[in-house]
VEXDRENDO-774894 format. One line per field, with one value per residue (C-alpha): x, y, z; residue in three letters; residue number from 1. Coordinates in pm, 1 decimal. Example, Ala and Ser with C-alpha at 12.3 -4.5 7.8 and 13.67 -1.06 7.14 Angstrom:
<recs>
x [1230.0 | 1367.0]
y [-450.0 | -106.0]
z [780.0 | 714.0]
residu [ALA | SER]
num [1 | 2]
</recs>
This chain:
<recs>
x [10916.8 | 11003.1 | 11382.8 | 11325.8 | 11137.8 | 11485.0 | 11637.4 | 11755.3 | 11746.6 | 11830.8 | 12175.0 | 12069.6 | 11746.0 | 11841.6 | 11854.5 | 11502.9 | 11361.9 | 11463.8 | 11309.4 | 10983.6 | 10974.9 | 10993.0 | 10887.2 | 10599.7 | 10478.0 | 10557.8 | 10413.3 | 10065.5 | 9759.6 | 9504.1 | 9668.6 | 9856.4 | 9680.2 | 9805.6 | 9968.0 | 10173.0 | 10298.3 | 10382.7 | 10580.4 | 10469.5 | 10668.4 | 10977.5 | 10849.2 | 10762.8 | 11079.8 | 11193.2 | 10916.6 | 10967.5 | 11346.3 | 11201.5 | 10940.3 | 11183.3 | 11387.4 | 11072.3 | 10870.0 | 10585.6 | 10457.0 | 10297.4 | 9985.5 | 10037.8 | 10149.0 | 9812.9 | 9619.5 | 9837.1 | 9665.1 | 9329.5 | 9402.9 | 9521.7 | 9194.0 | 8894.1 | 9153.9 | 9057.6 | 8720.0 | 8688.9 | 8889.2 | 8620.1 | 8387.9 | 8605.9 | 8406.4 | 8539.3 | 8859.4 | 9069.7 | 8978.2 | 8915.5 | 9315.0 | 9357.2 | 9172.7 | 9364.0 | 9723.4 | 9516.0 | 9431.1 | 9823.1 | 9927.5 | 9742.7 | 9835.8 | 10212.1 | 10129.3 | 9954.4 | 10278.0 | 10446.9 | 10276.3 | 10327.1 | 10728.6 | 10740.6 | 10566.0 | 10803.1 | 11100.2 | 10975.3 | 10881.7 | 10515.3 | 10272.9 | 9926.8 | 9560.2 | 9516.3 | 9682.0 | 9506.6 | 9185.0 | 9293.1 | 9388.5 | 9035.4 | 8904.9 | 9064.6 | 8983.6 | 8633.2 | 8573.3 | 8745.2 | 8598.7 | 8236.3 | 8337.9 | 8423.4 | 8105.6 | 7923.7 | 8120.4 | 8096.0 | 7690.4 | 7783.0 | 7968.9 | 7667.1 | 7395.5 | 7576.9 | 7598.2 | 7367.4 | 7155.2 | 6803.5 | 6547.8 | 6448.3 | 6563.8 | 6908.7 | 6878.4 | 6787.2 | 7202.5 | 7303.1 | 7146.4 | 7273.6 | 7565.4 | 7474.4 | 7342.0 | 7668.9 | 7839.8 | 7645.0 | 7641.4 | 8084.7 | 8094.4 | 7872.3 | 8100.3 | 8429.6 | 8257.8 | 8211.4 | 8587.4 | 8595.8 | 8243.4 | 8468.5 | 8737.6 | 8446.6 | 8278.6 | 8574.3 | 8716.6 | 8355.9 | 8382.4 | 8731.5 | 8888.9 | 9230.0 | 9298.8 | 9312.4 | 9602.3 | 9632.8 | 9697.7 | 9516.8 | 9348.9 | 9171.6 | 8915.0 | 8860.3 | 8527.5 | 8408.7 | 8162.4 | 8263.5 | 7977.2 | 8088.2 | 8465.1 | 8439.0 | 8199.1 | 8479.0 | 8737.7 | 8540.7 | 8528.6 | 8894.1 | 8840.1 | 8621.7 | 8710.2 | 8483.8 | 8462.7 | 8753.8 | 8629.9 | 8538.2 | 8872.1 | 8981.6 | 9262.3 | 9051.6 | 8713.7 | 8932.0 | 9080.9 | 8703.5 | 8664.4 | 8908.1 | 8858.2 | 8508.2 | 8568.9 | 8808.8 | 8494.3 | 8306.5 | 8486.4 | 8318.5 | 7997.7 | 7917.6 | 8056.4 | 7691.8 | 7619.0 | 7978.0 | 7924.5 | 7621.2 | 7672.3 | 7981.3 | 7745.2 | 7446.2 | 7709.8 | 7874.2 | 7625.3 | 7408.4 | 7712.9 | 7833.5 | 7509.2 | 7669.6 | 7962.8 | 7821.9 | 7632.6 | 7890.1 | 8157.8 | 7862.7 | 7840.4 | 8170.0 | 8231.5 | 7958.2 | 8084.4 | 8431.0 | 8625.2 | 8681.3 | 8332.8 | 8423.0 | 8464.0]
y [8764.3 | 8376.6 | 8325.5 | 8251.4 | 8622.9 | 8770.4 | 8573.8 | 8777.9 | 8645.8 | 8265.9 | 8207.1 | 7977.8 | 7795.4 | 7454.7 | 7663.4 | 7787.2 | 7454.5 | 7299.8 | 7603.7 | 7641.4 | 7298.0 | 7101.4 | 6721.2 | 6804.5 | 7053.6 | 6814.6 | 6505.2 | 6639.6 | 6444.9 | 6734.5 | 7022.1 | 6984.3 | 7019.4 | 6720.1 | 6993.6 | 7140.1 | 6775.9 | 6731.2 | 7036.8 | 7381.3 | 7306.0 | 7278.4 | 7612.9 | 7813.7 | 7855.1 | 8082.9 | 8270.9 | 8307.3 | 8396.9 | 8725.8 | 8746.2 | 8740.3 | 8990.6 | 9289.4 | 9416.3 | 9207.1 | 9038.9 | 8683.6 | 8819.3 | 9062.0 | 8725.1 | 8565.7 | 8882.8 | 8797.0 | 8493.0 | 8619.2 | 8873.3 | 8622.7 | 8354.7 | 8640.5 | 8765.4 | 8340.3 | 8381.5 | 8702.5 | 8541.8 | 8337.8 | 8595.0 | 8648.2 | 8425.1 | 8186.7 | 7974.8 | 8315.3 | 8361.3 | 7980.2 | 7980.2 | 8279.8 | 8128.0 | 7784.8 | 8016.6 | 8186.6 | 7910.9 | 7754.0 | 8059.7 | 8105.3 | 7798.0 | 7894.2 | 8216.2 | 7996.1 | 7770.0 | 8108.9 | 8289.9 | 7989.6 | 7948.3 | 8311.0 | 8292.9 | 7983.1 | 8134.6 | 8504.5 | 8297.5 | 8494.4 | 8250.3 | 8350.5 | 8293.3 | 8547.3 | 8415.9 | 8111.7 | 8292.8 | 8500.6 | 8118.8 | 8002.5 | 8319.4 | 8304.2 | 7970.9 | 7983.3 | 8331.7 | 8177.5 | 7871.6 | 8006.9 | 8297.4 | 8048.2 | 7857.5 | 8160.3 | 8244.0 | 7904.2 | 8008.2 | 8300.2 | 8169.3 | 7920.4 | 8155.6 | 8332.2 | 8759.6 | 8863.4 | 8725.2 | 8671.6 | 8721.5 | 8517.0 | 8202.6 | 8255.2 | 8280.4 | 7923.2 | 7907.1 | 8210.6 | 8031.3 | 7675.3 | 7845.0 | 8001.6 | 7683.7 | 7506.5 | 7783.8 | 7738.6 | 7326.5 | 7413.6 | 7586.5 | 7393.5 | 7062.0 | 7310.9 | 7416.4 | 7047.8 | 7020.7 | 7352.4 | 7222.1 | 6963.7 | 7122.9 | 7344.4 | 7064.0 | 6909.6 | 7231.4 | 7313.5 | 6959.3 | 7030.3 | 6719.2 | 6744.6 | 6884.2 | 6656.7 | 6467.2 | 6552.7 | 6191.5 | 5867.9 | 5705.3 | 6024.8 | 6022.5 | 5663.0 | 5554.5 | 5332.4 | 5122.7 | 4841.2 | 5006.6 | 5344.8 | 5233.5 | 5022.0 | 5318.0 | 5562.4 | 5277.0 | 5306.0 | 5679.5 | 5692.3 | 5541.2 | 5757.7 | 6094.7 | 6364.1 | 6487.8 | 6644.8 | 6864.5 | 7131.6 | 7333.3 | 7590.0 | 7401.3 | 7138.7 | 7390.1 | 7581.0 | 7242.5 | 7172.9 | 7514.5 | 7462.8 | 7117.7 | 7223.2 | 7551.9 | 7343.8 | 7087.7 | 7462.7 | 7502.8 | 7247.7 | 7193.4 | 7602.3 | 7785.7 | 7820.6 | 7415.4 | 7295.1 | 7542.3 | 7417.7 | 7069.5 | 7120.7 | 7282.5 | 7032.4 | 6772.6 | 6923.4 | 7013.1 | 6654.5 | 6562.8 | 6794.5 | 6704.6 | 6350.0 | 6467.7 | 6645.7 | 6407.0 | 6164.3 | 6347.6 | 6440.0 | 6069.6 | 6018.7 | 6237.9 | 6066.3 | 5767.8 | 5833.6 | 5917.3 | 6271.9 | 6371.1 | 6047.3 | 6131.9]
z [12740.6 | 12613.1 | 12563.4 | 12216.6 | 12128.2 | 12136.8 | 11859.9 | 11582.9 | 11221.5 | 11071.2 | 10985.8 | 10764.4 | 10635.7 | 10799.2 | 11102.1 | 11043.4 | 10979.9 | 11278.1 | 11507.1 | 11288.9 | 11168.1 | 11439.1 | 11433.0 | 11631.4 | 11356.4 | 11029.8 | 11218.3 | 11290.6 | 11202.1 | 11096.1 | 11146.7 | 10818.2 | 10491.6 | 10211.0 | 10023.4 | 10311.4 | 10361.4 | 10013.6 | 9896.8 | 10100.1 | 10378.3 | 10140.6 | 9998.9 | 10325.2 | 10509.5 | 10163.6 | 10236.1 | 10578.2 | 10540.2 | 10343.2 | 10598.7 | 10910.8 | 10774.1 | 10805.0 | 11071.7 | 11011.2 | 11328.6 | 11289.1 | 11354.5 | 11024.3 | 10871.4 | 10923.8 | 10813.0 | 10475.3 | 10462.9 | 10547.5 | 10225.8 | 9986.4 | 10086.0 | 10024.1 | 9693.2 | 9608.3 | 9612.4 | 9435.6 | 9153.7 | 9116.0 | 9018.5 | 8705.0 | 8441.8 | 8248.1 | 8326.7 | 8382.5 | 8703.1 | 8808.2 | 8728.2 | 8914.3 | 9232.5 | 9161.1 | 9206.4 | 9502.2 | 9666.3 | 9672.4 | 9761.7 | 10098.9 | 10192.3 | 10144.9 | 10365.7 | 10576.2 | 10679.2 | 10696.9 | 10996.2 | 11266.9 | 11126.5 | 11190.1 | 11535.1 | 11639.7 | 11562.0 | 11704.9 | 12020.2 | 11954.8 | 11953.7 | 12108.5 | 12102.9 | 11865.5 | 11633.5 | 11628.1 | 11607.6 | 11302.8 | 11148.8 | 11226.9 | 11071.8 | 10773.9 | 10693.5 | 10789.9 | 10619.4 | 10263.1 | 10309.0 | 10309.2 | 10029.8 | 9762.2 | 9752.3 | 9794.5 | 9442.2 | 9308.4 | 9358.6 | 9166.3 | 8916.4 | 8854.2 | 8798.9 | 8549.0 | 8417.5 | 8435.8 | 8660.5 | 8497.9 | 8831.8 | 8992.5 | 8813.4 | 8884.0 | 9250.6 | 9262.5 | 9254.4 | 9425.2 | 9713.8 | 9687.2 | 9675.6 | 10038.9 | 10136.3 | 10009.1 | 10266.9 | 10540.6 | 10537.5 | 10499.4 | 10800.3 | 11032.7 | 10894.8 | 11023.3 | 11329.3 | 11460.6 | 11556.1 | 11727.8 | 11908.9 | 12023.9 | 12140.8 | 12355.5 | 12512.7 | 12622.0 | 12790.1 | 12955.9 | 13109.3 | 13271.8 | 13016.0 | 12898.4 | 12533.4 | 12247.4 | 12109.8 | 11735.5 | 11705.2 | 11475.7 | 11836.6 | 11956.6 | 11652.8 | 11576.1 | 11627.2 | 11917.6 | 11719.5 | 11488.4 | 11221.3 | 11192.4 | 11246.5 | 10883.7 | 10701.0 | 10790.2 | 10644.0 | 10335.5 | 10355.1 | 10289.5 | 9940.8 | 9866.5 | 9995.9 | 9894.3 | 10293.8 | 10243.9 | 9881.3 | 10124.0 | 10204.0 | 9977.5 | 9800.8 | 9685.4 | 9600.6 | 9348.0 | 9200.0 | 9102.0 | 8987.2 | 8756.3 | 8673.0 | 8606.9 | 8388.8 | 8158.5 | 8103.0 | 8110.9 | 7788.0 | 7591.2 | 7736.3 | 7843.1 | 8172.2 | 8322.7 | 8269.5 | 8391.2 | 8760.8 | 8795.1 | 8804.0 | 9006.5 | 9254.0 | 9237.3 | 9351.4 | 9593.5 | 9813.2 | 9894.3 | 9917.3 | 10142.7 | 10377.7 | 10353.9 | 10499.3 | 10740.7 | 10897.6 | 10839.3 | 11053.4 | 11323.0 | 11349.4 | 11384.1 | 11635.3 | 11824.8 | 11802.4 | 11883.6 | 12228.6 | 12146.0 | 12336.1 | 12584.9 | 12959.8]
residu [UNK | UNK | UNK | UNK | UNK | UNK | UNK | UNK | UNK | UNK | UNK | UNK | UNK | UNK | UNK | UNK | UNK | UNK | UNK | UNK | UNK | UNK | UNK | UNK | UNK | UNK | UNK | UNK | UNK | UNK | UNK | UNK | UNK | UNK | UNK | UNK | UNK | UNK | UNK | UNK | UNK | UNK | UNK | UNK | UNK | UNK | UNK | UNK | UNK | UNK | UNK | UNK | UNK | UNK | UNK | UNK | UNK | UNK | UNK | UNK | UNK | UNK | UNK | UNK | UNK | UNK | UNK | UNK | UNK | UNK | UNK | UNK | UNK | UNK | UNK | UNK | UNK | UNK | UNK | UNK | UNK | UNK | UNK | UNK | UNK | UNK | UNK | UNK | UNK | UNK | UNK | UNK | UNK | UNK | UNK | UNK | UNK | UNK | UNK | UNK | UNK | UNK | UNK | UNK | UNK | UNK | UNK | UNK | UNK | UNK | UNK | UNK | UNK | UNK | UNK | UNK | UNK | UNK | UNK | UNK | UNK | UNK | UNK | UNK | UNK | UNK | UNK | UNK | UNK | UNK | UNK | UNK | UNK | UNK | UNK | UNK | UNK | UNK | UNK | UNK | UNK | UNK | UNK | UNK | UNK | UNK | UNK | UNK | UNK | UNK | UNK | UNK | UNK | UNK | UNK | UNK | UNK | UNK | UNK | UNK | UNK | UNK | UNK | UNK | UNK | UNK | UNK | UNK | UNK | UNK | UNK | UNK | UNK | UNK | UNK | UNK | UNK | UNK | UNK | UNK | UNK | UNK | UNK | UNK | UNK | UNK | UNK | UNK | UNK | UNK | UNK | UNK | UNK | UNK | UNK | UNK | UNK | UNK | UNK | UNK | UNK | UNK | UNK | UNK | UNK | UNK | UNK | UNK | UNK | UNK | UNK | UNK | UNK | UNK | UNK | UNK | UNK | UNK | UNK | UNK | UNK | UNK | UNK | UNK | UNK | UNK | UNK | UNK | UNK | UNK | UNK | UNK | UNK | UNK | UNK | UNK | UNK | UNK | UNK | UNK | UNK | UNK | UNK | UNK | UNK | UNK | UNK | UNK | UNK | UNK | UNK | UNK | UNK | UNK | UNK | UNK | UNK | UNK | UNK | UNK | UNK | UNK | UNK | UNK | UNK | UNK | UNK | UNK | UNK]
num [1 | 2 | 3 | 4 | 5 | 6 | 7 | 8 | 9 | 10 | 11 | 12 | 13 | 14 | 15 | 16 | 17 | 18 | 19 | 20 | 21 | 22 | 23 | 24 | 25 | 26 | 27 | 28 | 29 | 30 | 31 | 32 | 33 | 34 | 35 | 36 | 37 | 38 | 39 | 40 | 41 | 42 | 43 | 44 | 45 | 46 | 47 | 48 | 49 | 50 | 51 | 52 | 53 | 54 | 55 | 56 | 57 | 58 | 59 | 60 | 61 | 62 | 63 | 64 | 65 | 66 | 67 | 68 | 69 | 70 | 71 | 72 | 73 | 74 | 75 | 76 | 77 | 78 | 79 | 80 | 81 | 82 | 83 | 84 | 85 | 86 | 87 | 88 | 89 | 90 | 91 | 92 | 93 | 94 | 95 | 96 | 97 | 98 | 99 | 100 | 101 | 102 | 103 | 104 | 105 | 106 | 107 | 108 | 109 | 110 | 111 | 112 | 113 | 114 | 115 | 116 | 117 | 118 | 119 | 120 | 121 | 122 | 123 | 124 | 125 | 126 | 127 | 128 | 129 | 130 | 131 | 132 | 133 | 134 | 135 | 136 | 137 | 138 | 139 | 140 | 141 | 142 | 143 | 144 | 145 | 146 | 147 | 148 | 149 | 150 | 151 | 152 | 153 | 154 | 155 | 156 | 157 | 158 | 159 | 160 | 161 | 162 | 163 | 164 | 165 | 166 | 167 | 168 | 169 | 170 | 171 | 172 | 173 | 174 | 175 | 176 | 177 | 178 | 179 | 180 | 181 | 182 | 183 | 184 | 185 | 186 | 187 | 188 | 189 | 190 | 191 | 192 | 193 | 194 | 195 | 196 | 197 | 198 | 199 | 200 | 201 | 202 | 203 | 204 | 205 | 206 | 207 | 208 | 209 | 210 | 211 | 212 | 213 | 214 | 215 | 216 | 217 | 218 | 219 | 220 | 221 | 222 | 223 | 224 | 225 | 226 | 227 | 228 | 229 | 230 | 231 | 232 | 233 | 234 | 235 | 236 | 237 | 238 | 239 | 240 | 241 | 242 | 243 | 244 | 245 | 246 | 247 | 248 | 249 | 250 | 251 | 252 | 253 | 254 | 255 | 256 | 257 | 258 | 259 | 260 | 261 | 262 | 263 | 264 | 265 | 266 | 267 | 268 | 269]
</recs>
Protein backbone atom coordinates (compact mmCIF):
# COMPACT_ATOMS: atom_id res chain seq x y z
CA UNK A 1 0.00 0.00 0.00
CA UNK A 2 1.61 3.69 -1.11
CA UNK A 3 1.85 6.09 1.91
CA UNK A 4 -0.34 8.39 0.24
CA UNK A 5 -3.56 5.63 -0.16
CA UNK A 6 -4.18 6.24 3.51
CA UNK A 7 -4.90 9.89 3.37
CA UNK A 8 -8.23 10.78 4.53
CA UNK A 9 -10.12 13.77 3.02
CA UNK A 10 -8.74 17.53 1.86
CA UNK A 11 -8.74 20.03 4.45
CA UNK A 12 -9.02 22.36 2.05
CA UNK A 13 -9.06 22.80 -1.86
CA UNK A 14 -5.55 24.48 -1.97
CA UNK A 15 -4.59 21.37 -0.26
CA UNK A 16 -6.11 19.28 -3.01
CA UNK A 17 -4.54 21.16 -5.74
CA UNK A 18 -1.20 20.85 -4.71
CA UNK A 19 -1.55 16.78 -4.28
CA UNK A 20 -3.70 16.33 -7.55
CA UNK A 21 -2.40 19.24 -9.31
CA UNK A 22 0.94 18.97 -9.25
CA UNK A 23 3.27 20.99 -11.72
CA UNK A 24 4.02 17.91 -13.42
CA UNK A 25 0.23 17.38 -14.19
CA UNK A 26 -0.64 21.27 -15.26
CA UNK A 27 2.68 21.47 -17.30
CA UNK A 28 2.09 18.54 -19.65
CA UNK A 29 2.44 18.91 -23.34
CA UNK A 30 -0.44 16.48 -24.70
CA UNK A 31 -1.78 15.07 -21.98
CA UNK A 32 -3.89 18.17 -21.30
CA UNK A 33 -6.73 19.08 -23.53
CA UNK A 34 -6.83 23.30 -24.33
CA UNK A 35 -9.89 23.40 -22.28
CA UNK A 36 -8.50 21.68 -19.16
CA UNK A 37 -5.67 24.33 -19.39
CA UNK A 38 -7.95 27.10 -19.70
CA UNK A 39 -10.66 26.74 -17.02
CA UNK A 40 -11.43 22.76 -16.11
CA UNK A 41 -8.68 22.51 -13.96
CA UNK A 42 -10.07 25.56 -11.94
CA UNK A 43 -13.41 23.64 -12.09
CA UNK A 44 -12.30 19.97 -11.23
CA UNK A 45 -10.92 20.07 -7.81
CA UNK A 46 -14.93 21.20 -6.77
CA UNK A 47 -15.81 18.25 -8.27
CA UNK A 48 -13.41 16.20 -6.82
CA UNK A 49 -13.99 17.61 -3.22
CA UNK A 50 -17.72 15.98 -3.67
CA UNK A 51 -16.12 13.10 -5.25
CA UNK A 52 -13.52 12.39 -2.35
CA UNK A 53 -16.02 12.54 0.11
CA UNK A 54 -17.96 8.95 -1.40
CA UNK A 55 -16.92 5.58 -2.00
CA UNK A 56 -16.24 5.97 -5.50
CA UNK A 57 -12.84 4.56 -6.51
CA UNK A 58 -10.97 6.36 -9.43
CA UNK A 59 -11.59 3.63 -11.47
CA UNK A 60 -15.62 4.28 -10.87
CA UNK A 61 -14.52 7.91 -11.63
CA UNK A 62 -13.35 7.06 -15.09
CA UNK A 63 -16.39 4.77 -15.81
CA UNK A 64 -18.23 8.37 -15.08
CA UNK A 65 -16.49 9.62 -17.85
CA UNK A 66 -16.92 6.72 -20.09
CA UNK A 67 -20.95 7.35 -19.23
CA UNK A 68 -21.05 10.97 -19.79
CA UNK A 69 -18.82 10.58 -23.50
CA UNK A 70 -21.37 7.70 -25.16
CA UNK A 71 -24.49 10.09 -23.20
CA UNK A 72 -22.45 12.91 -25.96
CA UNK A 73 -22.95 11.05 -28.76
CA UNK A 74 -26.39 9.88 -28.20
CA UNK A 75 -27.34 13.55 -27.78
CA UNK A 76 -26.51 13.85 -31.06
CA UNK A 77 -29.09 11.68 -32.33
CA UNK A 78 -31.65 14.23 -30.98
CA UNK A 79 -32.35 16.33 -34.29
CA UNK A 80 -32.18 19.67 -34.56
CA UNK A 81 -29.97 22.06 -32.39
CA UNK A 82 -31.58 20.50 -29.04
CA UNK A 83 -29.52 17.84 -28.85
CA UNK A 84 -26.30 19.40 -30.66
CA UNK A 85 -26.60 21.74 -27.34
CA UNK A 86 -27.10 18.87 -25.31
CA UNK A 87 -23.84 17.08 -26.74
CA UNK A 88 -22.02 20.63 -26.60
CA UNK A 89 -22.90 20.53 -22.40
CA UNK A 90 -21.91 16.68 -22.80
CA UNK A 91 -18.95 17.09 -24.24
CA UNK A 92 -17.59 19.90 -21.40
CA UNK A 93 -18.81 17.87 -19.03
CA UNK A 94 -16.68 14.68 -19.63
CA UNK A 95 -13.92 16.55 -19.80
CA UNK A 96 -14.61 17.96 -16.22
CA UNK A 97 -15.08 14.16 -15.11
CA UNK A 98 -12.19 13.51 -17.00
CA UNK A 99 -9.70 15.87 -14.79
CA UNK A 100 -11.63 14.35 -11.90
CA UNK A 101 -10.66 10.58 -11.93
CA UNK A 102 -6.62 11.14 -12.00
CA UNK A 103 -7.11 14.12 -8.98
CA UNK A 104 -8.97 11.44 -7.26
CA UNK A 105 -6.37 8.67 -8.01
CA UNK A 106 -3.39 11.16 -6.90
CA UNK A 107 -4.73 12.03 -3.87
CA UNK A 108 -6.13 8.18 -3.13
CA UNK A 109 -2.47 7.20 -3.99
CA UNK A 110 -4.52 4.60 -6.59
CA UNK A 111 -3.14 5.07 -9.71
CA UNK A 112 -2.88 1.87 -11.97
CA UNK A 113 -2.84 0.57 -15.44
CA UNK A 114 -6.31 0.14 -15.41
CA UNK A 115 -7.10 3.16 -15.06
CA UNK A 116 -5.30 4.35 -17.84
CA UNK A 117 -6.88 1.80 -20.00
CA UNK A 118 -10.45 2.79 -18.98
CA UNK A 119 -9.08 6.63 -20.06
CA UNK A 120 -8.01 5.28 -23.44
CA UNK A 121 -11.33 3.54 -23.71
CA UNK A 122 -13.37 6.17 -23.11
CA UNK A 123 -11.89 8.44 -25.36
CA UNK A 124 -11.51 6.15 -28.16
CA UNK A 125 -15.10 4.63 -27.72
CA UNK A 126 -16.67 8.58 -27.72
CA UNK A 127 -14.46 9.61 -30.12
CA UNK A 128 -15.61 7.04 -32.77
CA UNK A 129 -19.53 7.30 -31.41
CA UNK A 130 -19.88 10.93 -32.33
CA UNK A 131 -18.97 10.74 -35.92
CA UNK A 132 -20.75 7.68 -36.21
CA UNK A 133 -23.81 10.17 -35.02
CA UNK A 134 -22.65 13.06 -36.93
CA UNK A 135 -23.25 10.20 -39.97
CA UNK A 136 -26.53 9.89 -38.47
CA UNK A 137 -27.44 13.11 -37.98
CA UNK A 138 -26.53 13.69 -41.79
CA UNK A 139 -28.68 11.23 -43.38
CA UNK A 140 -31.58 12.43 -41.71
CA UNK A 141 -35.33 10.54 -40.14
CA UNK A 142 -36.03 8.68 -41.71
CA UNK A 143 -33.60 7.24 -43.57
CA UNK A 144 -34.76 6.93 -47.30
CA UNK A 145 -32.74 3.40 -48.51
CA UNK A 146 -30.28 3.30 -49.80
CA UNK A 147 -29.51 6.96 -50.49
CA UNK A 148 -29.05 7.80 -47.06
CA UNK A 149 -26.46 5.29 -46.31
CA UNK A 150 -24.13 7.12 -48.51
CA UNK A 151 -23.77 9.21 -44.93
CA UNK A 152 -24.35 6.68 -42.40
CA UNK A 153 -21.13 5.38 -43.78
CA UNK A 154 -18.93 8.44 -44.14
CA UNK A 155 -19.89 8.77 -40.92
CA UNK A 156 -18.21 5.14 -40.19
CA UNK A 157 -15.52 6.01 -42.38
CA UNK A 158 -15.09 9.44 -40.53
CA UNK A 159 -14.79 6.89 -37.26
CA UNK A 160 -12.58 4.63 -38.47
CA UNK A 161 -9.94 7.31 -40.16
CA UNK A 162 -10.45 9.04 -36.00
CA UNK A 163 -9.28 6.15 -34.47
CA UNK A 164 -6.43 4.98 -36.61
CA UNK A 165 -5.16 9.02 -36.27
CA UNK A 166 -5.54 8.17 -32.05
CA UNK A 167 -4.04 4.84 -32.38
CA UNK A 168 -0.69 6.23 -33.93
CA UNK A 169 0.50 7.59 -30.48
CA UNK A 170 -0.34 4.44 -28.65
CA UNK A 171 1.61 2.55 -31.82
CA UNK A 172 4.33 4.59 -30.58
CA UNK A 173 4.39 4.11 -27.28
CA UNK A 174 4.36 0.02 -28.42
CA UNK A 175 7.24 0.12 -30.63
CA UNK A 176 9.29 1.84 -28.36
CA UNK A 177 8.60 -0.60 -25.40
CA UNK A 178 9.05 -3.81 -27.83
CA UNK A 179 12.52 -2.31 -28.63
CA UNK A 180 13.56 -2.12 -24.86
CA UNK A 181 13.76 2.17 -25.36
CA UNK A 182 12.96 4.31 -22.55
CA UNK A 183 9.34 5.91 -22.30
CA UNK A 184 8.66 9.17 -23.81
CA UNK A 185 9.06 12.58 -22.36
CA UNK A 186 5.69 14.42 -22.69
CA UNK A 187 7.85 17.25 -23.64
CA UNK A 188 8.06 19.89 -27.10
CA UNK A 189 11.72 17.99 -28.32
CA UNK A 190 10.43 14.37 -28.31
CA UNK A 191 7.94 15.01 -31.34
CA UNK A 192 9.64 17.55 -33.46
CA UNK A 193 10.48 16.40 -36.69
CA UNK A 194 14.02 15.54 -37.90
CA UNK A 195 13.69 16.95 -41.41
CA UNK A 196 13.83 20.64 -42.22
CA UNK A 197 10.52 19.83 -44.76
CA UNK A 198 8.20 18.33 -42.50
CA UNK A 199 9.62 20.48 -39.49
CA UNK A 200 8.21 23.91 -41.47
CA UNK A 201 4.73 21.97 -42.86
CA UNK A 202 4.04 21.15 -39.20
CA UNK A 203 4.97 25.09 -38.42
CA UNK A 204 2.29 25.84 -40.82
CA UNK A 205 0.02 23.24 -39.38
CA UNK A 206 -0.28 25.25 -36.28
CA UNK A 207 -1.99 28.08 -38.23
CA UNK A 208 -4.13 26.10 -39.48
CA UNK A 209 -5.26 23.55 -37.03
CA UNK A 210 -7.94 21.35 -38.20
CA UNK A 211 -5.73 18.05 -36.89
CA UNK A 212 -6.90 18.69 -33.82
CA UNK A 213 -11.17 18.86 -34.94
CA UNK A 214 -11.12 15.24 -34.07
CA UNK A 215 -11.56 15.01 -30.12
CA UNK A 216 -14.86 15.21 -28.70
CA UNK A 217 -14.76 18.81 -27.43
CA UNK A 218 -14.10 20.22 -30.62
CA UNK A 219 -16.63 17.53 -32.81
CA UNK A 220 -19.61 18.82 -30.76
CA UNK A 221 -18.43 22.60 -31.17
CA UNK A 222 -19.02 21.88 -35.02
CA UNK A 223 -22.13 20.17 -34.29
CA UNK A 224 -23.36 23.03 -32.93
CA UNK A 225 -21.80 25.54 -34.96
CA UNK A 226 -23.25 23.62 -37.79
CA UNK A 227 -26.98 23.08 -36.49
CA UNK A 228 -27.20 26.93 -35.78
CA UNK A 229 -26.21 27.47 -39.72
CA UNK A 230 -28.72 24.11 -39.85
CA UNK A 231 -31.29 26.63 -38.92
CA UNK A 232 -31.26 28.68 -41.92
CA UNK A 233 -30.05 26.67 -44.60
CA UNK A 234 -31.95 23.00 -43.40
CA UNK A 235 -30.53 20.48 -40.61
CA UNK A 236 -29.90 17.65 -43.31
CA UNK A 237 -27.74 20.26 -45.70
CA UNK A 238 -25.76 21.98 -42.72
CA UNK A 239 -24.59 17.91 -41.27
CA UNK A 240 -23.76 17.09 -44.35
CA UNK A 241 -21.40 19.54 -45.27
CA UNK A 242 -19.96 19.43 -41.84
CA UNK A 243 -19.31 15.79 -42.65
CA UNK A 244 -18.05 16.12 -46.33
CA UNK A 245 -15.30 18.35 -44.75
CA UNK A 246 -14.31 16.69 -42.09
CA UNK A 247 -13.42 13.62 -43.38
CA UNK A 248 -10.65 14.45 -46.52
CA UNK A 249 -9.65 16.33 -44.14
CA UNK A 250 -9.34 14.03 -41.59
CA UNK A 251 -7.23 11.69 -44.21
CA UNK A 252 -4.99 14.89 -44.28
CA UNK A 253 -4.42 14.62 -40.86
CA UNK A 254 -3.85 11.35 -40.78
CA UNK A 255 -1.26 11.08 -43.01
CA UNK A 256 0.06 14.20 -41.86
CA UNK A 257 0.71 12.97 -38.22
CA UNK A 258 1.93 9.38 -39.78
CA UNK A 259 4.51 11.52 -41.39
CA UNK A 260 5.35 13.18 -38.60
CA UNK A 261 5.89 10.53 -36.55
CA UNK A 262 8.23 9.24 -39.17
CA UNK A 263 10.08 11.90 -39.31
CA UNK A 264 10.54 12.60 -35.78
CA UNK A 265 12.77 10.89 -32.87
CA UNK A 266 9.89 9.34 -31.17
CA UNK A 267 10.42 5.93 -33.36
CA UNK A 268 14.47 6.96 -33.24
CA UNK A 269 16.80 4.35 -31.59
Amino acid sequence: MSPTSTRGRPSSIAELRAVAQPPEVRGRRNAEHWTASLYLRNVSPYLTWLLLKTSISANGVTGLMILVGWSTAAALLIPGIGGASLALVLGQLQMLVDCCDGEVARWRGTSSPAGVFLDKVGHYTTESLIPIALGIRAAGFPFDVPADYLWTTLGFALALVIVLNKALNDMVHVARANAGLSKLADKQGESEPSQRLVARLRRVARFVPFHRLYHSVELTMLAFAFAAVGLVIGEPLADRILLGALLPLSVLALIGHFIAIMASKRVRS
